[in-house]
N, C-alpha and C positions, 0 to 999 in steps of 0.2 A: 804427649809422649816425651820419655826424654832420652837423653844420647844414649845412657845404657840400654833402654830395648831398640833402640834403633840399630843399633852392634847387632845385639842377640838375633832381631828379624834377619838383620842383611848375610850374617853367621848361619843362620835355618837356610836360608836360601840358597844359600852358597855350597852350605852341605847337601842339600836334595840333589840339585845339579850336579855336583858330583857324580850322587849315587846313579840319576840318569844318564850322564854321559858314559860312566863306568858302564853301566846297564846295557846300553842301545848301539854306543859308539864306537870307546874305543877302553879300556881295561885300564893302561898305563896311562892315559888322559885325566881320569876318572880319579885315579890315586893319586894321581901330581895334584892335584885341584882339594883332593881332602888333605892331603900332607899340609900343602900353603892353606890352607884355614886353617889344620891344627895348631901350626906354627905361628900364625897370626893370635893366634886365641890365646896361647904360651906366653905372646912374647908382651900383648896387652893385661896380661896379671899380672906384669912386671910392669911395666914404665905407667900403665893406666891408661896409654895412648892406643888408637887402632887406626890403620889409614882411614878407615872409612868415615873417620870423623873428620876430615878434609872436606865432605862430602856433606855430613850432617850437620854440623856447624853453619852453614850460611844458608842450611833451611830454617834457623831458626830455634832445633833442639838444644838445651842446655843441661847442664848434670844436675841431678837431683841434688847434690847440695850447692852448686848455684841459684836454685830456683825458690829455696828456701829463706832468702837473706831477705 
């Protein structure tokens, strides 16, 4: 696997929760939590960076074109 679908899984994930907390809990909880993904999502097709790669980096995932050299 590499860093980009490790984004895209933890991005899926992060959206469903959302949609459950929106769902079950609490409505304006639910939208704050999809807005910061959106905005996370926005702000990594610009710089390339995403927090979650803090994360996925020292498990070991690296970008597909590092993996290729």
């Amino acid at each position: 696997m590499y860093i980009e679908n490790g984004r895209d899984l933890f991005r899926g994930i992060l959206i469903l929760i959302s949609a459950a907390l929106a769902w079950w809990v609490d409505l304006t909880a639910g939208l704050a939590l999809a807005v910061f993904v959106g905005v996370m999502i926005l702000q990594s097709v610009w710089t390339d960076w995403c927090p979650i790669d803090l994360v996925l980096r020292p498990m070991g995932l690296k970008k597909k074109l590092e993996s290729k050299k």
